[in-house]
C-alpha positions in Angstrom: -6.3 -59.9 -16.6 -7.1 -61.2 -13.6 -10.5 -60.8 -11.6 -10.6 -57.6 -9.6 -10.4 -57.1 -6.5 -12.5 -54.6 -3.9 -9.1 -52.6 -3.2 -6.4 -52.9 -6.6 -4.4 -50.4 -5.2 -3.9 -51.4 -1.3 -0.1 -51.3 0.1 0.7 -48.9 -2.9 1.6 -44.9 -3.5 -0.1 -42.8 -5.8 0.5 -39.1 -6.8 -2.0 -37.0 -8.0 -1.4 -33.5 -9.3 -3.8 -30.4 -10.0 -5.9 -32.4 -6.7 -7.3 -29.5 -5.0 -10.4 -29.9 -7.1 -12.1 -31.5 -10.3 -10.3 -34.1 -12.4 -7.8 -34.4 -9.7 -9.7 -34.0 -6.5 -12.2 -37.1 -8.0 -9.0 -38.7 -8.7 -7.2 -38.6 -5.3 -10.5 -39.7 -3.8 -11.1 -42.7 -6.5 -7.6 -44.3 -5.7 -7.7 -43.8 -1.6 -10.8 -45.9 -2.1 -9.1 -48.3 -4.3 -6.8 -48.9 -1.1 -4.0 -46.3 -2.1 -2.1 -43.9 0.1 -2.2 -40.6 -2.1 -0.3 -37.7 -2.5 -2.1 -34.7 -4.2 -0.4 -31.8 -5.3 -1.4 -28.3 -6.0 -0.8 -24.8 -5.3 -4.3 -23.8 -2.8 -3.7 -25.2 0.4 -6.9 -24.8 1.2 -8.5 -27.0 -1.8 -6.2 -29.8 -1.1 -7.2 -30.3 2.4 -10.8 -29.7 1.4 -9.6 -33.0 -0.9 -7.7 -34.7 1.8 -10.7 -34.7 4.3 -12.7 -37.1 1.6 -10.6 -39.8 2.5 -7.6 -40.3 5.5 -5.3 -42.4 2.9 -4.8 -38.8 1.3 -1.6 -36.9 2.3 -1.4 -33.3 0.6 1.3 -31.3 -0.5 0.8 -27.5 -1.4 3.8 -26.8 -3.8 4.1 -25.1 -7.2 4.9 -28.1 -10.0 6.6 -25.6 -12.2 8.8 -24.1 -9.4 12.6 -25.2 -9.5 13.0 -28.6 -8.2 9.8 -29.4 -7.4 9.4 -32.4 -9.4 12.5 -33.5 -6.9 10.1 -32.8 -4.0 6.9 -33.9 -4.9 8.6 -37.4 -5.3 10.8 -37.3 -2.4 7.8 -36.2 -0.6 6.0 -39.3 -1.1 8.6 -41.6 -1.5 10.1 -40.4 2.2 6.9 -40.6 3.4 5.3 -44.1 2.3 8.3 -46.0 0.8 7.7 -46.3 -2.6 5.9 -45.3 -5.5 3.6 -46.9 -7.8 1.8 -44.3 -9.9 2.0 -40.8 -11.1 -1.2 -38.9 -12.7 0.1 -36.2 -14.2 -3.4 -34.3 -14.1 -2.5 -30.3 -13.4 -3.1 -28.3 -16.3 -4.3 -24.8 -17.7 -6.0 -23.4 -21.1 -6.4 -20.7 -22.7 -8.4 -18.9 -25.4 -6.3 -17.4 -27.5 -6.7 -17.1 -31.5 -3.7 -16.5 -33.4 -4.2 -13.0 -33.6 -3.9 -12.2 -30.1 -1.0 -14.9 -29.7 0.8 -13.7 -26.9 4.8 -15.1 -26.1 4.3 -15.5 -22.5 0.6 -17.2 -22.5 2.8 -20.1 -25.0 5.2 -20.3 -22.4 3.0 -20.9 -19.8 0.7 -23.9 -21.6 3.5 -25.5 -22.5 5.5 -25.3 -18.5 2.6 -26.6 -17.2 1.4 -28.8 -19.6 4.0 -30.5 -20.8 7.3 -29.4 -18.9 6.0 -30.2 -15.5 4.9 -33.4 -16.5 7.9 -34.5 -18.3 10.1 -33.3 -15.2 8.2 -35.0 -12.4 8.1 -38.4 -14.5 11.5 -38.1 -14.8 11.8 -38.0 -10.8 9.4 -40.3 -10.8 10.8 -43.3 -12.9 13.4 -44.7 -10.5 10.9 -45.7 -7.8 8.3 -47.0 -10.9 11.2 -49.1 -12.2 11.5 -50.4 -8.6 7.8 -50.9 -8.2 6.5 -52.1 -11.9 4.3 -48.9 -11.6 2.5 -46.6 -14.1 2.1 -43.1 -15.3 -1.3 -41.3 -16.5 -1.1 -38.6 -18.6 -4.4 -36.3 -18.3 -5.2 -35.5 -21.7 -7.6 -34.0 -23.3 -9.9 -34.6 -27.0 -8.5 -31.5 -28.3 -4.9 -33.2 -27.8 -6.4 -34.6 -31.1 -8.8 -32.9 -32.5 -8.6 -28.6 -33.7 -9.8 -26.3 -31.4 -10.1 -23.1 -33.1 -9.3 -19.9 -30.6 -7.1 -22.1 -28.4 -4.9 -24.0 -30.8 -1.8 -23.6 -28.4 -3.6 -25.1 -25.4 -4.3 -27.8 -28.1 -1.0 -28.3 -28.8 0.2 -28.8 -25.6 -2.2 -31.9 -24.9 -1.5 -33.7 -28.4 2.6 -33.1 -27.1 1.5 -34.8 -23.9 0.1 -37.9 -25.7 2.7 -38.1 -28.2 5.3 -38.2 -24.6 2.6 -40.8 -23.8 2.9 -43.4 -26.5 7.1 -42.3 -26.9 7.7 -43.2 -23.0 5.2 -46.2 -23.3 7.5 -47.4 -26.0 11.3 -46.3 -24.2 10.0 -48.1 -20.6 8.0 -51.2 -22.0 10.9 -53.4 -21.3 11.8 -52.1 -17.9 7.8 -53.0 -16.9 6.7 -49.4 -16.6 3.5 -48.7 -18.0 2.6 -45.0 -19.5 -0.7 -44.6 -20.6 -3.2 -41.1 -20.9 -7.1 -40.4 -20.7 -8.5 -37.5 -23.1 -11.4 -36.5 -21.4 -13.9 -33.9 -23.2 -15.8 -30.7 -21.7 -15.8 -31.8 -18.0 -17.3 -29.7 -15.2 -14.4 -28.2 -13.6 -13.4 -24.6 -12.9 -10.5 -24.9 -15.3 -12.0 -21.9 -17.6 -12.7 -20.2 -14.2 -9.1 -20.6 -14.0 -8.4 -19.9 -17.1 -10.0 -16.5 -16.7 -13.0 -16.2 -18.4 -16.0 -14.5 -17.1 -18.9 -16.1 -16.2 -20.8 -15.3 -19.1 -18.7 -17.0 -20.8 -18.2 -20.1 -19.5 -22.1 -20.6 -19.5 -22.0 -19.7 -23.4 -19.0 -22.0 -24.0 -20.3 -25.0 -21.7 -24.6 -24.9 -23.6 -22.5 -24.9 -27.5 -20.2 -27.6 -26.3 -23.3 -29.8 -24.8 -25.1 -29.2 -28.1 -22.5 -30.9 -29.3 -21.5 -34.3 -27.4 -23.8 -37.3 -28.3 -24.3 -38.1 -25.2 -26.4 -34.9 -24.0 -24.0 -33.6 -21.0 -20.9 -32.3 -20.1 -18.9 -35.0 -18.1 -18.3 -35.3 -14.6 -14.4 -35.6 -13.2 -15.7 -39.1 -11.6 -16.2 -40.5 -15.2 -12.6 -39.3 -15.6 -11.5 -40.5 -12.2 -13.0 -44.1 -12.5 -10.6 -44.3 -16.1 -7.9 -43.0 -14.4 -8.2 -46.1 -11.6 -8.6 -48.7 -14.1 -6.0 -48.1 -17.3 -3.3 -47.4 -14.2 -5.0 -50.9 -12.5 -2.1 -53.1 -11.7 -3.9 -56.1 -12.9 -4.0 -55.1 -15.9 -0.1 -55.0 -17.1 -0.3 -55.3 -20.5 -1.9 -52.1 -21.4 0.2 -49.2 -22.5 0.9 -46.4 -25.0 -3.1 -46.2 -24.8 -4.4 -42.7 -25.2 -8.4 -43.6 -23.6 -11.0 -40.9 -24.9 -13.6 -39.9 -22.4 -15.8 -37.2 -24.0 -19.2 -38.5 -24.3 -18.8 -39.2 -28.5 -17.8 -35.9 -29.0 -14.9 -36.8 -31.5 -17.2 -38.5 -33.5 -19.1 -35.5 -34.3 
């Protein structure tokens, strides 16, 4: 690899979903700095320009990614916008508790649209312009993509489908100098169970066990996840991929 440079990512595009706030908000801000002009995605209009006044390299588009042909847009978007395209980060996501016994058809559907549909569609979109570019994809993971989470299997099994895409593309797109690679962060502090809907009560319950249990002593913070994000997608550094980078604080050790 060679020696890094202040700004890896100046003169190239980078699209970050789910930016309006955590993972992908840190994420959008991490590459603008890294010199990148930055589309973020999301549904709340109002989180995304909260995003794009971090930094003025970030452009913001306020768009549905499991709508009907947004993938299409999201791209064009960019693509129309900068001329080119050098990374997706497929970060936009959802959970959801749900043990077996409460298993609910259109809660599967959902996890699975998001999570791994969406994704799959918009790198699809995506892959002309990365051919074009020797760009990258990031999959947003998580460690229960490999690792059992009782009460939210499904949500589970979405992530370890997203990593198994990971290392499949990594494999099909090697030759063509496309790089796909993924981060698995742990228990982060986002408002993703907020999302998720869970109460309050909850979340605070859920977030002390799952501190109990990291080595580390805390929950992480979407810049640890961000910084990741910046450097496995690093264009110096083109002979990593099909990596699947776990960023959870030991937690899959324990």
């Amino acid at each position: 690899m060679s020696s890094p440079t202040a700004q890896p990512f100046a003169d190239r595009v980078a699209i970050v979903t789910g930016a309006g706030s955590g993972i992908g908000r840190a994420t959008a801000i991490a590459l603008a700095k890294s010199g990148a002009r930055v589309l973020g995605v999301g549904r709340r209009k109002g989180a995304l320009e909260a995003t794009a006044r971090e930094h003025p390299h970030i452009a913001v588009l306020p768009l549905d990614i499991c709508a009907d042909h947004a993938a299409d847009t999201v791209v064009s978007t960019a693509v129309e916008r900068w001329g080119r395209l050098d990374l997706l980060v497929n970060n936009a996501g959802t959970t959801a508790v749900m043990p077996l016994a409460e298993t609910d058809r259109s809660v599967i559907s959902y996890l699975f649209e998001l999570n791994v549909t969406a994704p799959s569609l918009l790198a699809h979109a995506a892959l002309p312009h990365l051919r074009e570019s020797s760009g990258s994809i990031v999959n947003v993971s998580s460690t229960y993509g490999h690792r059992p989470l009782a009460g939210a299997a499904h949500y589970a099994a979405t992530k370890s489908a997203l990593e198994q895409l990971t290392r499949s593309w990594a494999l099909e797109l090697a030759s063509e100098g496309v790089r796909v690679n993924a981060v698995a962060p742990g228990p982060t502090e986002t408002d993703v169970l907020a999302a998720a809907g869970l109460p309050e009560d909850a979340i605070r319950e859920l977030r002390a066990s799952e501190r109990a249990r990291i080595p580390t002593g805390r929950l992480g913070d979407p810049r640890d996840i961000a910084d990741w994000i910046v450097r496995i997608a690093d264009p110096q550094g083109p002979h990593v991929t099909g990596q699947v980078l776990t960023i959870d604080g030991g937690l899959e050790l324990a």
